[in-house]
C-alpha positions, 0 to 999 in steps of 0.5 A, spaced: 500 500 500 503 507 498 502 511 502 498 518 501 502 523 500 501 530 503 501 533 496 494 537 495 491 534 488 484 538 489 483 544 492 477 550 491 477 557 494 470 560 495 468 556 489 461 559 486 457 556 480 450 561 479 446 557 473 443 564 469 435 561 468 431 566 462 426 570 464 427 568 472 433 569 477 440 565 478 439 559 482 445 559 486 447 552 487 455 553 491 455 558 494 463 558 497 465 552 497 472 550 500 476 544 500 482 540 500 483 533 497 490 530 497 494 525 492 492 518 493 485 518 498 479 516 496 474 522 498 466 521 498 462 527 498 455 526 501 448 532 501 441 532 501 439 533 495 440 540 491 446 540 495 451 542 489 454 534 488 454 534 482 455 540 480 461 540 484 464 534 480 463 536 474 466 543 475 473 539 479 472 535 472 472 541 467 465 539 465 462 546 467 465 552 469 465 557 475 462 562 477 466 565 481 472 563 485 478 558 484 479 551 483 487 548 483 488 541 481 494 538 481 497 544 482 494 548 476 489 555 477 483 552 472 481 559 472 487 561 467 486 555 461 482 556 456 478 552 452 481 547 448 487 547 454 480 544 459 479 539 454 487 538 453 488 537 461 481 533 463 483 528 458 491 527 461 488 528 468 483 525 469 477 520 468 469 521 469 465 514 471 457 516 471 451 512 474 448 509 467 456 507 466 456 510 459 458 504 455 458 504 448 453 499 446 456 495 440 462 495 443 465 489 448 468 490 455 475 490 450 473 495 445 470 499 450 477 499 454 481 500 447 477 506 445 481 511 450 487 508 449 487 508 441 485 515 441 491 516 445 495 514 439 497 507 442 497 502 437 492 496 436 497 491 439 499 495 445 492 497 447 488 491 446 494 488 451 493 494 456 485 494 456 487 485 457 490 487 463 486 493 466 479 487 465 484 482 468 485 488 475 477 489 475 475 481 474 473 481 469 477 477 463 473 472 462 467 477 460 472 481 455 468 479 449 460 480 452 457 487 450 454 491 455 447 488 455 450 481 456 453 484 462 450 486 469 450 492 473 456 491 477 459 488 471 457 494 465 461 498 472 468 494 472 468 496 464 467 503 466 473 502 472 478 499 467 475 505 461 477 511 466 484 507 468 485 507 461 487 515 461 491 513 465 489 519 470 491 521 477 485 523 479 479 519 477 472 522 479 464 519 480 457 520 480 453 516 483 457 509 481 453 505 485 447 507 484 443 503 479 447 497 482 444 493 488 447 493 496 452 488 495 454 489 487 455 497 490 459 495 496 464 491 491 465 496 486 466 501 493 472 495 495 474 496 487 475 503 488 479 503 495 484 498 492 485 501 487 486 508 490 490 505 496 495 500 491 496 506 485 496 512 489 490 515 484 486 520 487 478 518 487 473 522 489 465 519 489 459 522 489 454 518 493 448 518 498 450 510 501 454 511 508 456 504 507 460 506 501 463 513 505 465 509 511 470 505 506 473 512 504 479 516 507 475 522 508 467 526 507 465 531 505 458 534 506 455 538 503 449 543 505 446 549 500 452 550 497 458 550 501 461 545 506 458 543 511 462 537 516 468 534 514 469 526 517 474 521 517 475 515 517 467 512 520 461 516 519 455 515 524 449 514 520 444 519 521 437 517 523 430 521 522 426 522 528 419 519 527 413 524 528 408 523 532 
């Protein structure tokens, strides 16, 4: 297991994110947030709903820009780069698993893997070693030629793991990886993350409701109307509604 390293990966400072809405007021989803992320830890951000999550994994992912504020990752001011240096920096950087897995349909498990690699300009040979190697990490080999149909849930989500390790990425970020997946599938694919972030000192950063799968994180953040409302380590008490009478 590598050690974690003191070296920030994620930082923000009084970030603001406004959605103008025509014809009616600007909806003030964060309102000030400020974070620390440091190189190798696994970091799950919680919240109600209408919280900012969301919105705050696609701005550190340069899916959205800020409104106001900074975003600094890996040492680097997101506010100074430009278009195409966003798009430059998100594909060297970093890597997005989604909910729905975003599979390419009538690609295999392999295709799906290969495709980010051959993009890069690795050669069919090498990537479809490497991509082998990746589905070999996220126990999935054997279903290498299966098409995203013909795969369960939590598998469509392992292909989605091995895709984002493919980048090569320091940073890998999360929406909601678990959820359309059932509560042991969910806790697997949490495990999947843990190890990966512990064994390869990549920085992973999930977005979930399940405090199951916060527990098994190095740190959460919790959100509430925009900006951080408590910072856990290690455990979190799950919080229990009172029963009205």
């Amino acid at each position: 297991m590598l050690e974690k390293q003191t070296e920030l990966a994620v930082a923000t400072k009084d970030l603001v994110k406004n959605f103008d809405l025509p014809g009616r007021d600007s909806v003030h989803v964060l309102t000030g947030l400020n974070l620390e992320i440091y190189r190798g830890e696994f970091i799950a951000i919680m919240g109600p709903s209408g919280s900012g999550k969301s919105t705050l994994i696609n701005i550190l992912s340069t899916l959205e820009y800020l409104t106001t504020g900074e975003v600094i990752i890996d040492g680097i001011q997101l506010n100074n780069l430009k278009t195409n240096e966003l798009l430059n920096f998100r594909r060297s950087r970093s890597a997005i698993i989604f909910q729905n897995f975003a599979l390419i349909d009538y690609l295999t498990a392999l295709e799906n893997v290969k495709l980010p690699l051959i993009v890069r300009g690795i050669s069919h040979k090498e990537a479809e070693t490497k991509a082998l190697q990746l589905l070999e990490t996220v126990d999935l080999y054997a279903r290498k030629d299966h098409l995203p149909e013909e795969l369960s849930g939590g598998e469509q989500q392992r292909v989605a793991i091995a895709r984002a390790l493919a980048h090569e990425p320091s940073i890998i970020y999360a929406d909601e990886p678990t959820g359309n997946l059932d509560a042991v599938t969910g806790m697997k694919i949490i495990q999947l993350f843990k190890d990966i972030s512990h064994k390869t000192g990549i920085t992973i950063v999930i977005v979930t409701h399940d405090h199951n799968a916060a527990r098994e994180t190095d740190r959460v953040y919790i959100l509430q109307e925009g900006k951080v409302f408590e910072e856990k380590s290690k455990k979190i008490k799950k919080r229990t509604s009172k029963k009205r009478h």
